[in-house]
MARDREN-460170 format. One record per atom (N, C-alpha, C): residue in one letter; x, y, z. Coordinates in steps of 0.1 Angstrom, whole numbers, plus 2048, in hexadecimal, padded with zeros to 3 digits. Example, Ala and Ser with C-alpha at 12.3 -4.5 7.8 and 13.67 -1.06 7.14 Angstrom:
<rs>
a8847C784Ea87B7D384Ea8847DF84Es8807EA847s8897F5847s88180084F
</rs>
This chain:
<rs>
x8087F4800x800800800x80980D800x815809805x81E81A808x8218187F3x8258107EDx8298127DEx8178197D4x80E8177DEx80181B7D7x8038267D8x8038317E8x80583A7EBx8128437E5x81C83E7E1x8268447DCx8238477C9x81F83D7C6x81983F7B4x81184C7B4x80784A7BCx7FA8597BFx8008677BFx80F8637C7x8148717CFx80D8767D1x8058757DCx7FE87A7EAx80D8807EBx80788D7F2x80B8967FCx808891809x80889D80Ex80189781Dx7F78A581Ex7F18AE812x7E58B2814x7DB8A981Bx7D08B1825x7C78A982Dx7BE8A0826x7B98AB81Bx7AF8A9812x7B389B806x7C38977FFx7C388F7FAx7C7883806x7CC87F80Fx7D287C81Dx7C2873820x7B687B81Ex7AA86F821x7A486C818x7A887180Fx7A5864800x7AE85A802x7B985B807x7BF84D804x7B9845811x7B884B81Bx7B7847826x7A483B821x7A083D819x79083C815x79682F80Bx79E836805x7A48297FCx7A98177FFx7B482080Ax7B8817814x7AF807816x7A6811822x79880D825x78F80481Cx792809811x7847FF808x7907F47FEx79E7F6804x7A57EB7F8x79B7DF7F9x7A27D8806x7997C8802x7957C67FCx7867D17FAx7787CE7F7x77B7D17E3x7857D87E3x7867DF7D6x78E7D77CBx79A7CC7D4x7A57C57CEx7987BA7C7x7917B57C9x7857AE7C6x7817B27B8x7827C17B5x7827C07A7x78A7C77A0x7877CF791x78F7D4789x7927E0790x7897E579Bx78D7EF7A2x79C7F37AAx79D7E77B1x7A77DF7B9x7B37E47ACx7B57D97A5x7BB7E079Cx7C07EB795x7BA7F3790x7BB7FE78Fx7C180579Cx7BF8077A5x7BF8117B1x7D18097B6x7D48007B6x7DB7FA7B6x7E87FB7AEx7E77FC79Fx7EE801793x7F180E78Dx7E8812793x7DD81D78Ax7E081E77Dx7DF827771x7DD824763x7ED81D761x7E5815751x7F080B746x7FC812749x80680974Bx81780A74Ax8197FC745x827801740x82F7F373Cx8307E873Ex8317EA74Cx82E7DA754x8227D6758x8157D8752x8067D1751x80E7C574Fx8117C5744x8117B373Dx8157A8744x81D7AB74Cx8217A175Ax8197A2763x8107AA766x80A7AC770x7FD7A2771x7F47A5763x7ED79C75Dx7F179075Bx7E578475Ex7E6778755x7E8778748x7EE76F740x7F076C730x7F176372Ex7ED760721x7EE75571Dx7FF754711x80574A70Ex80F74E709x80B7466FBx81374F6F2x81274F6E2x81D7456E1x82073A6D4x82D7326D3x8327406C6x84073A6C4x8427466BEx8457386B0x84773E6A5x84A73B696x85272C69Cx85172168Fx85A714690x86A71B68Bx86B725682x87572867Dx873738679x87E73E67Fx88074D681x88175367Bx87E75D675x88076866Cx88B777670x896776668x89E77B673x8A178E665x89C79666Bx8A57A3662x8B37A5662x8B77A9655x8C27AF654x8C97B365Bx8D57B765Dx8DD7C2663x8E07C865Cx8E87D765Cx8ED7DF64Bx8FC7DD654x9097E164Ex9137E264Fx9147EE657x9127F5657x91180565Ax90580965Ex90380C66Bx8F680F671x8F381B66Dx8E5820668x8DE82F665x8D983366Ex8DD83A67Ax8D3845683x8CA85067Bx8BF84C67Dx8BD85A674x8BD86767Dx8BE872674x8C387C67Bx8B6884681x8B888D68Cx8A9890698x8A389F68Bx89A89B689x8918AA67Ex8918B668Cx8968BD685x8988CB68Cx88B8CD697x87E8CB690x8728CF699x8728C66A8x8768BD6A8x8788B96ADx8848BC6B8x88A8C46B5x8998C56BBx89B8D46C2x8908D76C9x88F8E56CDx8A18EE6D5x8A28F56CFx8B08FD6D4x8B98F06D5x8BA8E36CDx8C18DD6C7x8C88D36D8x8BC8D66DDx8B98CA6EEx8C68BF6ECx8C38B66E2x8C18AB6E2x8D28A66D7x8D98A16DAx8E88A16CBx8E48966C5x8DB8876C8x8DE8806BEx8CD87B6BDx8C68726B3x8B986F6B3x8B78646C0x8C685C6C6x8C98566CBx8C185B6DBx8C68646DDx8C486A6EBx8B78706EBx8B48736E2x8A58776DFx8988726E1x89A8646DEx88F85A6E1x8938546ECx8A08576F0x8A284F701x89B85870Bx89B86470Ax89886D70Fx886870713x88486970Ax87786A707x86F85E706x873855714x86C84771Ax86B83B70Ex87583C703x8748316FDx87D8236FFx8758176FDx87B80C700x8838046F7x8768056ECx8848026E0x88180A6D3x8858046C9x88180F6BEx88980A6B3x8868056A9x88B7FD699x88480768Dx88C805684x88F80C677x88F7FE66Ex8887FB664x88A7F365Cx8817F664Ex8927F1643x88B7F863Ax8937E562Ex8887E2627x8907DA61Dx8967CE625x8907C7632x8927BD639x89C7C5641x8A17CA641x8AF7CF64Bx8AE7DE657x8B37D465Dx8B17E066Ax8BB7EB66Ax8B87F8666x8BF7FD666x8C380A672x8BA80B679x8BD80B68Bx8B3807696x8BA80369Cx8B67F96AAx8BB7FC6B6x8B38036C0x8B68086CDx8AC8036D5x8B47FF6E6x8AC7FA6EFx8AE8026FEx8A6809704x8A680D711x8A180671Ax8A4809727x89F808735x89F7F6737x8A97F2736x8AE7E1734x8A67DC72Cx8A27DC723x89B7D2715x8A97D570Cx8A67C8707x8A97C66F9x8A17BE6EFx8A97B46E5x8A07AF6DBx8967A26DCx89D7A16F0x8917956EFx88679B6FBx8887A86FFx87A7AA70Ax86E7AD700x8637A570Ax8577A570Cx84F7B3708x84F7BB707x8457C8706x8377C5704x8327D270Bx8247D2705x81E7D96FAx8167D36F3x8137DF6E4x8057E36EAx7F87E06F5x7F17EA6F5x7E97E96E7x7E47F56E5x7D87F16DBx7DE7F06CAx7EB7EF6CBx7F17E96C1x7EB7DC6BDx7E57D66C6x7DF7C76CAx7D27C96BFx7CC7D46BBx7C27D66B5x7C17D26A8x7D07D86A1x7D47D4696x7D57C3694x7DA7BC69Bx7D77AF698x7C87A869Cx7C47AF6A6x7B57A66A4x7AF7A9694x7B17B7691x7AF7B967Ex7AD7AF679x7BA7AB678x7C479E672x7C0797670x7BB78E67Dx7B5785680x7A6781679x7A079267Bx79278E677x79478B668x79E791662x7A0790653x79F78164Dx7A977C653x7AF76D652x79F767656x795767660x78E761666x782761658x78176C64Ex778770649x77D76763Ex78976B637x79076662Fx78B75562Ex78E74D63Ax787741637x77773D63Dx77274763Dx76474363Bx75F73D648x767741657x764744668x75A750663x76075A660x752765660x74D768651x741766650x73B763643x74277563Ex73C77D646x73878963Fx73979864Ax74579D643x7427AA64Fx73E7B0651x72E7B1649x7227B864Dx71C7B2657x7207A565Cx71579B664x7127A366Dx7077A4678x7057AB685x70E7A268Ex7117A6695x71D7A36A4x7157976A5x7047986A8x6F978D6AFx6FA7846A8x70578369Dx702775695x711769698x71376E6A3x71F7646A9x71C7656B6x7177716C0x71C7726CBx70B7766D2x7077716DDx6F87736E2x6FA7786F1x6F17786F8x6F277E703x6F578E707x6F2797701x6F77A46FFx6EA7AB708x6ED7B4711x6E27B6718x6D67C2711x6E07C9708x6DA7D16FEx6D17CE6F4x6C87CC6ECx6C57C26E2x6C87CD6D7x6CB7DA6DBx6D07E56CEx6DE7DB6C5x6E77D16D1x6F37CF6CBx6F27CB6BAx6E27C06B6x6DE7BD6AAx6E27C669Fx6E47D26A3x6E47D9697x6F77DD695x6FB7D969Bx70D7DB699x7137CE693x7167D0684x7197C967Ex72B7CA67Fx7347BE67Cx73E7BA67Cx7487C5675x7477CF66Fx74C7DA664x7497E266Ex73E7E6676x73B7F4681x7457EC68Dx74B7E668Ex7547E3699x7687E6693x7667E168Ax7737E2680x7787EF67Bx76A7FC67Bx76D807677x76B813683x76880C690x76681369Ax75A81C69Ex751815697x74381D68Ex737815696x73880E6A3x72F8056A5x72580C6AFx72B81C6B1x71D81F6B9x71F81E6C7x7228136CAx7228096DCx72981A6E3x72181A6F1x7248266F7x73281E700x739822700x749820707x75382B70Cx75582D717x76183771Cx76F83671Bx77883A70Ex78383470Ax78B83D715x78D83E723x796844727x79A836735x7A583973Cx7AB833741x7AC838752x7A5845754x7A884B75Cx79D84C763x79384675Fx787845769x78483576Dx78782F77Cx788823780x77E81977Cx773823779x767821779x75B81D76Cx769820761x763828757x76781674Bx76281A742x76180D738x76D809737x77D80F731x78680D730x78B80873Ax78B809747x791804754x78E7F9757x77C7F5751x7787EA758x77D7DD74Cx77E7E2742x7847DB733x7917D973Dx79C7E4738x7AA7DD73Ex7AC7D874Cx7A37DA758x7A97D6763x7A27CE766x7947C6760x78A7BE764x78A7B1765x7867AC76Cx78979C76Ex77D795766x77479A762x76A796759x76579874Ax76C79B743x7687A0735x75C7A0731x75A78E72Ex74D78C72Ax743792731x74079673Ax73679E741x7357A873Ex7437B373Fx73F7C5739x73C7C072Dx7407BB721x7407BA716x72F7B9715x72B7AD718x71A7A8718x7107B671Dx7187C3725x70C7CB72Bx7127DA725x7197D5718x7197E5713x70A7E8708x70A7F6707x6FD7F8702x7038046F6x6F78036EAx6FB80A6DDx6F481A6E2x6FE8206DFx6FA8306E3x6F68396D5x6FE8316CCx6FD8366BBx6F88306B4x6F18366A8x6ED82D6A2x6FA824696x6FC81A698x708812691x70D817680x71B81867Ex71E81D66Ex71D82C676x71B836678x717841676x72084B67Dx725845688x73385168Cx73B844693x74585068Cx75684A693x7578476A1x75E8406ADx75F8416BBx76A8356BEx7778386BDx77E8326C3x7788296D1x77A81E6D1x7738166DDx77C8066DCx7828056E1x7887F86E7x77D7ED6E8x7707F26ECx7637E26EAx7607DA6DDx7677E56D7x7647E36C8x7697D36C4x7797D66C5x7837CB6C3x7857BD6CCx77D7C16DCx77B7B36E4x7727AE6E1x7657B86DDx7587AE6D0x75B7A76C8x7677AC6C0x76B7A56B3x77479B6B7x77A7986BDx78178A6C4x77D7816CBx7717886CFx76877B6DAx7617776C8x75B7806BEx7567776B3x75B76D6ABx7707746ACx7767666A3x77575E6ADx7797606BEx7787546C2x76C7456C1x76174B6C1x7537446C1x75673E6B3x7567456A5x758747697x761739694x76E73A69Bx77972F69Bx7717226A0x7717236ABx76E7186B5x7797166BEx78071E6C0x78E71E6CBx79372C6CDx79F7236D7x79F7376E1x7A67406D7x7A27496DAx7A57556D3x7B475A6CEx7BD7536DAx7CC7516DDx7D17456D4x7CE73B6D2x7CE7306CBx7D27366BDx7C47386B9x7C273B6A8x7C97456A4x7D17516ACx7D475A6ABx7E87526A9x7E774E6B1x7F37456AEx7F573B6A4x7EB7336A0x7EB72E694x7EE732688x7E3741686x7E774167Bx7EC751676x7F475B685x7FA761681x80B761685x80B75E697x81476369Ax820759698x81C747695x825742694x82A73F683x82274667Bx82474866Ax82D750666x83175A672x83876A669x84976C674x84D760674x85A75E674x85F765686x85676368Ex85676B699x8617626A2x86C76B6A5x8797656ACx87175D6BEx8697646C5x8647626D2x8547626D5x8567596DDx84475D6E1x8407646E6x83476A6E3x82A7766E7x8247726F3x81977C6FBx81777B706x80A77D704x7FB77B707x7EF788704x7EA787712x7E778E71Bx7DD78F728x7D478B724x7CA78972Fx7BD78472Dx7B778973Dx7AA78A73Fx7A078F74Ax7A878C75Ax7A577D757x7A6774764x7A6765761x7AF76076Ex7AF75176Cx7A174A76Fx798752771x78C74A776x783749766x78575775Cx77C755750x78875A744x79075C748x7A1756737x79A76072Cx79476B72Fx790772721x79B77971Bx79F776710x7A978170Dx7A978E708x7AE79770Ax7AE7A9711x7B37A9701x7AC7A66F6x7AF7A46ECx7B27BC6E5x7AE7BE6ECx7A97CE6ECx7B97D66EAx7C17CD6F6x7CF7D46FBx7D87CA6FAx7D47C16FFx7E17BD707x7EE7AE6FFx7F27B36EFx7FB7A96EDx8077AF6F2x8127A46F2x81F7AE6F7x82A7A06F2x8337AA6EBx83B7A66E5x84B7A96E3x8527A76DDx8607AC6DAx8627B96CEx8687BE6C9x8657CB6C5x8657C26B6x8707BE6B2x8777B76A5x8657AC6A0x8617A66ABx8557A36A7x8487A86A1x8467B16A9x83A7BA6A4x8447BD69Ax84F7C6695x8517C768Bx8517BC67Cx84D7B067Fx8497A8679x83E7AC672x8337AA67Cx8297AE678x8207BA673x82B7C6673x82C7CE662x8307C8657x83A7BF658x8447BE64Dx8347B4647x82E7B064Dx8237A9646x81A7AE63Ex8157BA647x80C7C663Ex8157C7634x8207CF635x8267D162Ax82B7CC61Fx8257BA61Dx8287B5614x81A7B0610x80E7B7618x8027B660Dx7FC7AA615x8067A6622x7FC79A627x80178F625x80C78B61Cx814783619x82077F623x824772623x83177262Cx837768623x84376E622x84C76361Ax84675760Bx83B75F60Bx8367515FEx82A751604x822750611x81674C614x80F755617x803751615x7F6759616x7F7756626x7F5765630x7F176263Bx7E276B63Ax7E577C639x7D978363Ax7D178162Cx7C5783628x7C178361Ex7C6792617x7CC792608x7CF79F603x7C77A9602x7B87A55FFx7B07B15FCx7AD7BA60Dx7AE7AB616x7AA7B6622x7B57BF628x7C27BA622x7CE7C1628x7CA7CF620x7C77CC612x7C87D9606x7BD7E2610x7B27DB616x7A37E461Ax7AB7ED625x7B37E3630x7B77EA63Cx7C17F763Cx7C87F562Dx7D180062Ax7CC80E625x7BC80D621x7BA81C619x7B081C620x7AC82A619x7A1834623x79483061Cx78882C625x77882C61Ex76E839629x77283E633x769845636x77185263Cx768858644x76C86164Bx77185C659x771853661x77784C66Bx78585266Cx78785B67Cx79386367Ax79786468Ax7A786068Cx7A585F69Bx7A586A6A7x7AE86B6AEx7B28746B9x7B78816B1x7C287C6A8x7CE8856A4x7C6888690x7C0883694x7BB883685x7BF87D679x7C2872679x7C586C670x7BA85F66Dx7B885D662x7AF85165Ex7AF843666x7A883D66Ax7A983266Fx7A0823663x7A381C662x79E80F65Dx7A1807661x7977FB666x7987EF66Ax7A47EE674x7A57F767Dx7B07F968Bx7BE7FB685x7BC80267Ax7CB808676x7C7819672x7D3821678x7D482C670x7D582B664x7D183565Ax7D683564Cx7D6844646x7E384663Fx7E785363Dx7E885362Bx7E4860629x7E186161Ax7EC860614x7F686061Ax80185C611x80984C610x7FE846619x800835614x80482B620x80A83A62Bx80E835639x80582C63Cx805825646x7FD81B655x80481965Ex7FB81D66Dx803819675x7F5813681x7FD80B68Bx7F6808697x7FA8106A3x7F480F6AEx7F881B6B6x7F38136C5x7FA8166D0x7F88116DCx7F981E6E8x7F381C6F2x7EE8296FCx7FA82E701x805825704x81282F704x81C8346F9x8118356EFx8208376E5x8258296DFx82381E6DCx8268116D4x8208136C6x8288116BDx8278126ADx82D8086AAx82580369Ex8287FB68Fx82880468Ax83080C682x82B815674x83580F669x82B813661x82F807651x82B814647x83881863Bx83C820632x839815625x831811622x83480C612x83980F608x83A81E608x8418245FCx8508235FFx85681E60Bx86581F60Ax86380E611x85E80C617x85F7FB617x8657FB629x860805632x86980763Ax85B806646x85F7FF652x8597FA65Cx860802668x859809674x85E80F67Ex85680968Dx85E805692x85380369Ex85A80C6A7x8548126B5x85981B6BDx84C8116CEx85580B6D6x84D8096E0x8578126EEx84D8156F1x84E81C701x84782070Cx84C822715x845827720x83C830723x83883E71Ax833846718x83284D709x82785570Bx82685B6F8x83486A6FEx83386E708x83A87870Ex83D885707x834886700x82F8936F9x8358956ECx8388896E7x83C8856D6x8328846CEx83188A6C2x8248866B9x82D87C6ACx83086F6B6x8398666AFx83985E6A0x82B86169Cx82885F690x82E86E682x82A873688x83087F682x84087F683x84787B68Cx85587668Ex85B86D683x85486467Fx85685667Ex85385B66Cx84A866667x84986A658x858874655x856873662x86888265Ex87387B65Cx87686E661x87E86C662x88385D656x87685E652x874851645x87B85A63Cx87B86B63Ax88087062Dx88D86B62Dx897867638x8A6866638x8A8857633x8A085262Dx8A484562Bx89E844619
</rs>
């Protein structure tokens, strides 16, 4: 309890001094749920993924290993970035700036690779709602062989018990484009609030079953994390096995992945997996899984993603537009100039350049006031 009270930094004002004292008081009763949790943690850091149960991913029978170049390329820090010239190398720049690791790859070959705060090429990280991007994936592949007839299907045609009977009208596409309407609080900061009880909950299938449609479905945008644990509880039903399984079947051990993955899930009492946030991986891995988008869905000779839905997830069909403003489709950014990227609550990127064939991932501790996508287009010109 003193490491609870030290995260908060309480003072010893009176007035915050019996909030905690209140907090104190109600642990027992509160460790019992996602509350407990939360109050305990308080918001996502780095070390969730140990914290949480997981289920473990096997990684590939045989590795897929990138390049090295002879001569390593830093690329050099874009001035805007470089206020009264702070910073001497790109190096110290992103150390500076809570990152853990961070790859450059262009044409199979790494052409820079930096690791902070003791990782290297085989820690665990978490990617956070990077995780979004592969449930995509997944639903692609699931559709692809005819698990889900049709992405217009309504959600109610795999999944029942919804306490809403509005859910009928959210079809498999209003989940994929963030269009599903379902009323959801995407913040992290209220204990109480949808996002908390999603990441810190011991019950999935329960919040999931008592969310209610506030919109009417297709008709506006809304970032929402329910979206994507909808659509994983449908391949899971869809398949007929766990969600973790199939996901290992037939992505993560296909695309040459040196180690195994990790994904959280609820609780050991109901194993739902936090399909929303929580994979976590090595950096060189997820970078894999650009190098996949970027070959159209292909890996080495084999069909993993279907091409047409890789080609759907890469361009723009609507006005669906996120935080920062950029286009979203089927849980990827997409930028008019051909970019895609995935994106996680601290700052974790996949970004994939097609036009130069060049893959970036950046995982860390914090976004820490980087607009790292914008970073990551500055510094593609040097290559």
């Amino acid at each position: 309890m003193l490491i609870f009270a030290k995260r908060l930094d309480y003072r010893m004002d009176p007035r915050r001094l019996a909030k905690l004292l209140i907090m104190i008081s109600l642990f027992p009763l509160l460790s019992a749920c996602h509350a407990g949790r939360y109050i305990s943690w308080n918001t996502a850091d780095i070390r969730d993924h140990q914290r949480f149960p997981f289920y473990t991913i096997n990684k590939a029978g045989h590795a897929f290993h990138f390049d090295k170049p002879v001569t390593e390329q830093e690329p050099q820090l874009p001035p805007a970035f470089n206020v009264k010239g702070k910073y001497g190398s790109f190096g110290s720049f992103i150390a500076a700036h809570h990152t853990l690791a961070f790859l450059i790859i262009r044409n199979d070959t790494i052409l820079y690779e930096r690791y902070f705060g003791g990782t290297d090429t085989s820690t665990i990280l978490p990617g956070f709602s990077v995780a979004k991007s592969f449930v995509s994936a997944l639903t692609g592949i699931a559709v692809g062989e005819g698990l889900i007839r049709d992405v217009n299907q309504p959600v109610t045609d795999y999944l029942d018990g919804f306490r809403d009977p509005a859910i009928r009208n959210v079809s498999i596409n209003n989940l994929l484009n963030m269009r599903s309407g379902i009323r959801f609080s995407e913040t992290y900061y209220n204990p109480f609030g949808h996002a908390a009880r999603f990441y810190y909950g011991r019950n999935l299938k329960r919040y999931v079953m008592n969310l209610r449609v506030k919109d009417r479905p297709g008709e506006t945008y809304h970032y929402n994390s329910a979206n994507s644990q909808i659509l994983a509880m449908i391949i899971e039903r869809a398949g007929g096995k766990k969600f973790t399984e199939y996901f290992e079947e037939k992505i993560w051990s296909r695309i040459g992945t040196e180690y195994g993955a990790t994904w959280n899930y609820d609780s050991e009492k109901y194993g739902m997996v936090k399909a929303f946030c929580c994979l976590n991986a090595t950096a060189r891995d997820f970078a894999k899984f650009g190098r996949l988008y970027l070959h159209g869905g292909n890996w080495e000779g084999e069909r993993i993603i279907p091409a047409e839905w890789v080609a759907h997830s890469m361009d723009i069909h609507n006005d669906s537009r996120d935080s920062q403003d950029y286009p979203y489709t089927y849980y990827w950014r997409v930028l008019e100039n051909g970019d895609i990227f995935a994106k996680g609550i601290l700052g974790q990127y996949i970004y994939i350049i097609p036009s130069k064939n060049i893959i970036i991932v950046r995982l860390g501790k914090k976004y820490a006031g980087i607009h790292w996508s914008a970073l990551f287009r500055e510094i593609a010109r040097q290559y």
